[in-house]
C-alpha positions as CSV (number, residue, x, y, z in Angstrom):
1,X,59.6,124.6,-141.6
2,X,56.8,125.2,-138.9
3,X,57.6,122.1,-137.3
4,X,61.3,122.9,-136.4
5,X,60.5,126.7,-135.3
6,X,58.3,124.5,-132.8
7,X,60.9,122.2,-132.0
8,X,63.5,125.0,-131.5
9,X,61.0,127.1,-129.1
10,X,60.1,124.0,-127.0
11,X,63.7,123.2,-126.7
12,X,64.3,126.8,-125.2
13,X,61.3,126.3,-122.8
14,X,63.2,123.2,-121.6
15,X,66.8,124.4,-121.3
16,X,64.8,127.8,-119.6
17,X,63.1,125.6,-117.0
18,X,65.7,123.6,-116.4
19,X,68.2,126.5,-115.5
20,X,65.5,127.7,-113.2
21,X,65.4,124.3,-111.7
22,X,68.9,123.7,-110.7
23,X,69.9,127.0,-110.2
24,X,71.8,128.4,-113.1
25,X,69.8,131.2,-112.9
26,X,69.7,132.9,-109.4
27,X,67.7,135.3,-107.7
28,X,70.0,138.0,-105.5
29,X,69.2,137.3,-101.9
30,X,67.1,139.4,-99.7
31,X,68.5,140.8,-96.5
32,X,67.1,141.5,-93.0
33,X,65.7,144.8,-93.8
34,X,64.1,143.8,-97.5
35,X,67.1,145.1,-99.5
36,X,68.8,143.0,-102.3
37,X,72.4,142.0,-101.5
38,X,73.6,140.8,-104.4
39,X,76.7,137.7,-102.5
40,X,78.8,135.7,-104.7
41,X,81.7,136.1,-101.7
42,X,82.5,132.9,-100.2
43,X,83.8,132.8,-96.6
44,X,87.5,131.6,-95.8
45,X,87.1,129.8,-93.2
46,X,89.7,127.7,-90.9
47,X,89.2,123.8,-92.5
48,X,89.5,122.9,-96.2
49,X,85.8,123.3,-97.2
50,X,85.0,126.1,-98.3
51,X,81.0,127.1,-97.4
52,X,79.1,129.7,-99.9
53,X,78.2,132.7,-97.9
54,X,74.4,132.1,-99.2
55,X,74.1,128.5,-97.8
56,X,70.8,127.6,-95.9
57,X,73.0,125.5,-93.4
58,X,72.5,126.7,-90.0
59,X,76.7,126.7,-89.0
60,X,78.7,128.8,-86.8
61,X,80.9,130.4,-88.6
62,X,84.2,132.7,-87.5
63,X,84.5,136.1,-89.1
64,X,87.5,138.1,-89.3
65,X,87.2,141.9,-88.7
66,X,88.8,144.8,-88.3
67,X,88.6,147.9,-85.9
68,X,90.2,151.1,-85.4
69,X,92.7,151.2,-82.4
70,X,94.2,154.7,-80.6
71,X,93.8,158.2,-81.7
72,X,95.4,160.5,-83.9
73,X,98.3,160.0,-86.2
74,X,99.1,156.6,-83.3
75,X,95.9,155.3,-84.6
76,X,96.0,151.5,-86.3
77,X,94.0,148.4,-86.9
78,X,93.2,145.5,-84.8
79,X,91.9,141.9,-86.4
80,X,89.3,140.3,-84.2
81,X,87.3,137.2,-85.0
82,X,83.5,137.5,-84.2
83,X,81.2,134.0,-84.6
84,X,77.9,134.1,-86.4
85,X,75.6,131.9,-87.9
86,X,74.0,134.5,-90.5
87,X,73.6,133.5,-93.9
88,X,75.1,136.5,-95.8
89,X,78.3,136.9,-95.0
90,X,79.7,139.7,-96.6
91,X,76.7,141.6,-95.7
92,X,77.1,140.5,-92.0
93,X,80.8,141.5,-91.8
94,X,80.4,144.8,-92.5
95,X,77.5,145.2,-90.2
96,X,79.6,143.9,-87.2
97,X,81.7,146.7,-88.4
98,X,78.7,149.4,-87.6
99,X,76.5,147.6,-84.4
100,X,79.1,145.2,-83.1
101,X,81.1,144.8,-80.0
102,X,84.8,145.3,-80.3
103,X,86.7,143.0,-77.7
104,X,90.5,143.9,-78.0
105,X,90.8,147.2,-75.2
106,X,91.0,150.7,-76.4
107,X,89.1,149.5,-80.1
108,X,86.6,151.2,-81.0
109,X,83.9,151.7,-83.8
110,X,84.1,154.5,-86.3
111,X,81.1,154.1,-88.6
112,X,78.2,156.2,-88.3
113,X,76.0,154.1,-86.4
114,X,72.8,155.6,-88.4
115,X,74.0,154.5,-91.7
116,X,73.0,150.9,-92.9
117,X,73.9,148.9,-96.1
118,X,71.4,149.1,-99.2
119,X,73.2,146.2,-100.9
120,X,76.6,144.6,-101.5
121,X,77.6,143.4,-105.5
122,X,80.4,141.5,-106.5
123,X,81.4,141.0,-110.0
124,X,84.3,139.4,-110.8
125,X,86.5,140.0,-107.4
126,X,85.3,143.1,-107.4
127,X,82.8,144.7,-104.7
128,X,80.5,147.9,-104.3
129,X,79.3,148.7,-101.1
130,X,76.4,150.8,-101.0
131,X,75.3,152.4,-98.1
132,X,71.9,154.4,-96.8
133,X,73.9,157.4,-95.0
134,X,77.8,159.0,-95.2
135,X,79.4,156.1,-94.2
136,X,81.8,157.1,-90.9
137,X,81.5,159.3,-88.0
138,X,81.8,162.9,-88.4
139,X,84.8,165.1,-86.8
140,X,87.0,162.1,-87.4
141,X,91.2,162.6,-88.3
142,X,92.0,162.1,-91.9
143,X,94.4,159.0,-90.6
144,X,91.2,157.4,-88.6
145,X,89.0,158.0,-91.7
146,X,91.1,156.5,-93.9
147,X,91.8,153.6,-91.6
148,X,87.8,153.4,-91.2
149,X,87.5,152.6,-94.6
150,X,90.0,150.3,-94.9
151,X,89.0,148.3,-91.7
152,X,85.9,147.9,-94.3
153,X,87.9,146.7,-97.3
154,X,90.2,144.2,-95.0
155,X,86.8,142.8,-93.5
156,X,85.2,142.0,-96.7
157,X,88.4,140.7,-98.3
158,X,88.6,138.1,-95.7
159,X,85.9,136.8,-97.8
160,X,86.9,134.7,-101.0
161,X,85.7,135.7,-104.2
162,X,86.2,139.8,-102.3
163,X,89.4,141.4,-103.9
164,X,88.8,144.8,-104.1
165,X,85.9,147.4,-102.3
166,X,84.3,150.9,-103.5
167,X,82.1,152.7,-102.2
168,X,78.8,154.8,-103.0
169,X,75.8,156.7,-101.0
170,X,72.5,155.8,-102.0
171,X,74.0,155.2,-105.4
172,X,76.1,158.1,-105.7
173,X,79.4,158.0,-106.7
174,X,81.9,160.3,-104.2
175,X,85.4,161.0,-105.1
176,X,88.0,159.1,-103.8
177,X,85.0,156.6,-102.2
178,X,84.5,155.1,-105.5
179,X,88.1,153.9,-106.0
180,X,88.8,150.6,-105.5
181,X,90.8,150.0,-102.1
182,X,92.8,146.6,-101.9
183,X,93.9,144.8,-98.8
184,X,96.3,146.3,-97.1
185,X,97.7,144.9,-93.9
186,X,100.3,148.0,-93.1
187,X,98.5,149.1,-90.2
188,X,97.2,146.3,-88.5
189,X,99.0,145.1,-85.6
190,X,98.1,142.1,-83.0
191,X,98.5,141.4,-79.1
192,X,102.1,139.5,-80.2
193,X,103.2,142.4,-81.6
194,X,103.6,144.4,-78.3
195,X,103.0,147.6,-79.0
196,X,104.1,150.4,-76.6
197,X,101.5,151.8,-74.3
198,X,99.7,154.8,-75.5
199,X,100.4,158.0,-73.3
200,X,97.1,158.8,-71.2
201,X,96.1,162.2,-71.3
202,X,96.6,163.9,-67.7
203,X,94.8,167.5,-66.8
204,X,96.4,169.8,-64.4
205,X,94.0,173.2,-63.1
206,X,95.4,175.6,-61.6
207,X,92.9,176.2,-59.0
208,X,92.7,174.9,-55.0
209,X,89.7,173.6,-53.5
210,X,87.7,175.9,-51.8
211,X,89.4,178.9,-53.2
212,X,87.9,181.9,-53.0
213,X,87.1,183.8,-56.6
214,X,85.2,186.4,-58.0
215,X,84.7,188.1,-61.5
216,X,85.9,186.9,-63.9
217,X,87.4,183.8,-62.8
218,X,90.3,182.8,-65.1
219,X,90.7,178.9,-65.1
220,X,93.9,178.0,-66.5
221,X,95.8,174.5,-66.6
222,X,97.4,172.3,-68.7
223,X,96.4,168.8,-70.6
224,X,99.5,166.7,-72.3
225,X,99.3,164.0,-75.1
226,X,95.7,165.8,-76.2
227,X,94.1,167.0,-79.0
228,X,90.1,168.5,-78.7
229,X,88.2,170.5,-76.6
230,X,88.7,171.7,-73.3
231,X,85.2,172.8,-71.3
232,X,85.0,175.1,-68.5
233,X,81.5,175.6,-66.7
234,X,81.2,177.9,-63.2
235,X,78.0,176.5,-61.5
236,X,75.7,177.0,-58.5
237,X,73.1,174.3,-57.0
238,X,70.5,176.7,-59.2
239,X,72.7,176.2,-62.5
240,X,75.3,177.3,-64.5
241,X,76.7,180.6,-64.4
242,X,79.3,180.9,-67.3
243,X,80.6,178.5,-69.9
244,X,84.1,179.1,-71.2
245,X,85.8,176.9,-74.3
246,X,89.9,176.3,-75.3
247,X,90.8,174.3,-78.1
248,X,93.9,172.1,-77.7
249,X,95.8,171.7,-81.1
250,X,98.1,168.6,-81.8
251,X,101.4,169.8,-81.6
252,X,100.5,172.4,-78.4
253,X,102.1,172.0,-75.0
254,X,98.4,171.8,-73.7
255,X,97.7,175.3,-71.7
256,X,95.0,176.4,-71.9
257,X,93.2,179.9,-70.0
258,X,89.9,180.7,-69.9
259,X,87.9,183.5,-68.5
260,X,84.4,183.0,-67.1
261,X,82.3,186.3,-66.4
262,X,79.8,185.9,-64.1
263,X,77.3,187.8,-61.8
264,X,77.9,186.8,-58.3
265,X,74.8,185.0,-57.1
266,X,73.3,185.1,-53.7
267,X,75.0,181.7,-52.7
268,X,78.3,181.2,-50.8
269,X,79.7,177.9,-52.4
270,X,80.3,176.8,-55.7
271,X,82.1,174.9,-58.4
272,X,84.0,174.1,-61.6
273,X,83.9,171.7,-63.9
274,X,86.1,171.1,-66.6
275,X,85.6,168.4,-69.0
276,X,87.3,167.8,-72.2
277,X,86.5,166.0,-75.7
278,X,88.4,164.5,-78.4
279,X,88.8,166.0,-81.6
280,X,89.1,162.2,-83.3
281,X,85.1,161.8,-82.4
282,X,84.2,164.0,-79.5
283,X,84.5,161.1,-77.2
284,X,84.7,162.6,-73.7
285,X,88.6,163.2,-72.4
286,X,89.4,163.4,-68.6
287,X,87.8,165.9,-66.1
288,X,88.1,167.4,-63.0
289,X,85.5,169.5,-60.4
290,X,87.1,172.1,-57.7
291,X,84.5,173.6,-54.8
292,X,85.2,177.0,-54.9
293,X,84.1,180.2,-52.8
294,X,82.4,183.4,-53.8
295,X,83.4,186.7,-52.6
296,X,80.5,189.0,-52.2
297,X,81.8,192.8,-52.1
């Protein structure tokens, strides 16, 4: 009896050291910054071989990602391919997503650059991201959210192995974050597609050069195919002398009228400077500065 209970345990010592020994029991890998990204994606690439994203091999590999394009409701998708050579590529994808370079014009980035991924786990097709920080810029659209996180989900399901995506913040579950998102191509367009030009904002004021003003100045104009902020700022070489806001909705025609109080300084000349920002992600608009003139009763 004794002697095969010590058969039995030395043959689990064997099969145990044996898994360890050819790998049939793996360790999760260990990213840049120390965290465990747990990879069992393997990367699609363009020949018949198809490389695990965990492989030591020093190759170049071609990603496929996806950034946000436009503003607004016009806002879509644009599918770029980025090389790299890191080892993790799921992890990777999604971090050319946050710190990379989008090269199609007009693309842009709409993660929060301050948030970073704790660790990426994939069980059976299916993946949760976990990030550090809330995951996309603030003040964004609900259309240019939504199309954040789905440039996420596309990105990683370029992977094989990647089906589906969730999401969670430092391990907390969110709402409609933690639902599984699936490809979905709908909104991404290419370069063959043509799309029409988008309309460039254009800012009228109704003000001359050199006009002469006095208390309160009333700046008025008008902005078309804008939605955000519009800025108004009276200054002197010695500093501003009255700030004056308008917000531009949506569907407006654009006017805007704002009256700047002031105490007339002991200077002559002056100026205006009116700036605007985007409501998508306060990404400054066009501008426009006008010398004006001080009348000194």
């Amino acid at each position: 009896m004794f002697k095969k209970y010590y058969r039995f345990r030395v043959a689990v010592v064997i099969f145990l050291t044996a898994a360890l020994m050819f790998g049939l029991v793996a360790a999760p890998a260990a990213s840049a910054d120390n965290t465990y990204v747990y990879d069992t994606a393997w990367h699609r690439d363009n020949s018949d071989t198809k490389v695990a994203s965990n492989t030591s091999e020093n190759t170049e590999r071609i990603l496929t990602v996806y950034y946000v394009k436009g503003w607004g409701d016009d806002a879509y998708l644009v599918r770029e391919q980025h090389p790299t050579t890191h080892k993790i590529l799921s992890w990777f994808s999604v971090y050319e997503l946050i710190k990379g370079e989008p090269y199609t014009p007009g693309a842009r980035k709409v993660l929060n650059p301050w948030t970073n991924v704790r660790s990426i786990y994939t069980v059976q097709g299916r993946t949760t991201v976990d990030f550090d920080a809330r995951i996309l810029k603030p003040g964004l659209s609900k259309h240019v959210r939504e199309l954040g996180l789905q440039s996420i989900v596309n990105t990683l399901t370029e992977l094989d192995g990647i089906e589906k995506v969730r999401f969670t913040v430092n391990g907390r579950q969110y709402g409609d974050l933690y639902k599984y998102r699936e490809r979905d191509l709908s909104m991404v367009r290419d370069g063959s597609e043509k799309p029409q030009p988008e309309p460039q904002p254009e800012l009228k004021v109704y003000l001359n050069d050199n006009q002469w003003v006095w208390s309160p100045l009333n700046v008025s104009g008008r902005i078309s195919d804008f939605n955000g902020l519009v800025v108004a700022k009276l200054k002197t070489k010695q500093g501003a002398l009255a700030v004056g806001y308008a917000w531009i909705g949506k569907n407006s025609n654009g006017r805007f009228s704002i009256d700047l109080p002031y105490e007339t300084p002991d200077v002559w000349w002056g100026k205006v400077e009116i700036t605007t920002f985007y409501a998508d992600d306060w990404t400054q608009g066009p501008g426009q500065t006008i010398p004006v003139r001080f009348v000194h009763w």
